[in-house]
C-alpha positions as CSV (number, residue, x, y, z in Angstrom):
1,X,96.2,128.8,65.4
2,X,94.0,130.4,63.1
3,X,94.2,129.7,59.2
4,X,94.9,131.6,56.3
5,X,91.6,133.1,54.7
6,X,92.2,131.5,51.0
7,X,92.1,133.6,48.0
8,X,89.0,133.5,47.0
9,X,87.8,134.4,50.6
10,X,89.8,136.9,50.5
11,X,88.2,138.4,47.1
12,X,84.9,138.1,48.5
13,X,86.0,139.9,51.4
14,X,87.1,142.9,49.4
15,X,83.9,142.8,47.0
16,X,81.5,142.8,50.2
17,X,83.5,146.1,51.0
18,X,83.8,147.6,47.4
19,X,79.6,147.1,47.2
20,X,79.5,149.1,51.0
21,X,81.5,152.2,49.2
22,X,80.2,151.6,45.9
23,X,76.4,152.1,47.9
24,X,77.8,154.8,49.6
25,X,78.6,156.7,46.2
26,X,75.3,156.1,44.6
27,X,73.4,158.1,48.0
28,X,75.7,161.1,47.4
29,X,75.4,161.1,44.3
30,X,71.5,160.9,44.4
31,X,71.6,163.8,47.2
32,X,73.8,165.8,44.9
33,X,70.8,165.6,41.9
34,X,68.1,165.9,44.4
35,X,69.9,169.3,45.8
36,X,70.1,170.5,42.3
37,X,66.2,170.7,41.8
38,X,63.3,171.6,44.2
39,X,61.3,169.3,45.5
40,X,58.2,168.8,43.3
41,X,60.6,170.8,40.9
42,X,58.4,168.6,38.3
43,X,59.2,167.6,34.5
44,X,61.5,170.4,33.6
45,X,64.1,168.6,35.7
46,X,63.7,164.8,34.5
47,X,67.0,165.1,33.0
48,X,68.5,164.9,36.5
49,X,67.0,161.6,36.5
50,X,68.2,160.6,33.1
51,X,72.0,161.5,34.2
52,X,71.7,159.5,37.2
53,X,70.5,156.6,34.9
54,X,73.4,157.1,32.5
55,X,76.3,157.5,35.3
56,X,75.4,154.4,37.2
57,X,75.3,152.3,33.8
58,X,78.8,154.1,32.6
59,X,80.2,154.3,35.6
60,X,78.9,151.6,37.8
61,X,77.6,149.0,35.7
62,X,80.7,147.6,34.0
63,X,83.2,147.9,37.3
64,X,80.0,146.1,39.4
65,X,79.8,143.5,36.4
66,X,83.9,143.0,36.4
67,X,83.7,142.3,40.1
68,X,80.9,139.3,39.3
69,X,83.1,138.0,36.5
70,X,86.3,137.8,38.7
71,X,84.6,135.9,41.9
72,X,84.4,139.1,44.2
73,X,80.6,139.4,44.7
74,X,78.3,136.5,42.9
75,X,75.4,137.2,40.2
76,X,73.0,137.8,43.3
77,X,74.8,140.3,44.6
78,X,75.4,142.2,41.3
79,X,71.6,142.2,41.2
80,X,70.7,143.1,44.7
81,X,73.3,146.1,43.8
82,X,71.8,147.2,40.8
83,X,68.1,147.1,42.0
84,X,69.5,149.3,44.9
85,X,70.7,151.8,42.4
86,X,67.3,152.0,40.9
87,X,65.7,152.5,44.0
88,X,67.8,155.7,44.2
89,X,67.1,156.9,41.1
90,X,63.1,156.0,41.9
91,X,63.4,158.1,44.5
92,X,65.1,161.2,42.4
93,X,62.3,160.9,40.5
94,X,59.8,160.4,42.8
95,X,61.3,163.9,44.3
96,X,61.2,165.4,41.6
97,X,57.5,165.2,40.7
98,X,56.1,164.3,43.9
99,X,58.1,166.5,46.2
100,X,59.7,165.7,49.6
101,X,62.4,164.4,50.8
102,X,64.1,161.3,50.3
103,X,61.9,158.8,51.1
104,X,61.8,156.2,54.1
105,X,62.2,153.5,51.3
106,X,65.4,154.7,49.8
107,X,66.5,155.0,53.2
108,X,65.3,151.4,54.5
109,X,67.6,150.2,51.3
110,X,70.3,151.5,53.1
111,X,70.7,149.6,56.1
């Protein structure tokens, strides 16, 4: 007979899934500022980046930090989740002044 996952596997279980959506969120919302602009739109529309910035550290940052502090995902995870977020706002930028599209790099961060 198979046992009874115990609570705390349990709460790691559900933070491995709230970091999948969580992901999820950040790549629509970096395709949502990246179809706001042009590619190459250049410095006139750097304050998409700086919104991105400011909703993943008001939005993101304290529920990703709550789930460290209650035992869901551990300090390495919070990190690998945060550098991911920067990654997608690299590449906003990155589209923004360079042009093209989202980049093989945000997408390799992805998977």
């Amino acid at each position: 007979m198979l046992s009874k996952p115990s609570p705390k596997e349990v709460a790691r279980q559900h933070g491995a899934e709230e970091m999948e959506l969580l992901k999820q969120r950040v790549v629509y919302w970096r395709d949502d500022y990246m179809s706001a602009a042009p590619p190459g739109g250049g410095e006139d529309y750097l304050f998409l980046v700086q919104e991105f910035i400011q909703e993943v550290e008001d939005y993101l940052y304290p529920y990703i930090s709550r789930l460290q502090v209650t035992d869901h995902i551990d300090q390495e995870e919070l990190n690998g989740f945060m550098a991911f977020c920067y990654e997608q706002i690299q590449a906003l930028r990155d589209h923004l002044l360079q042009g093209g599209s989202p980049g093989a790099q945000a997408t390799e961060s992805e998977g």
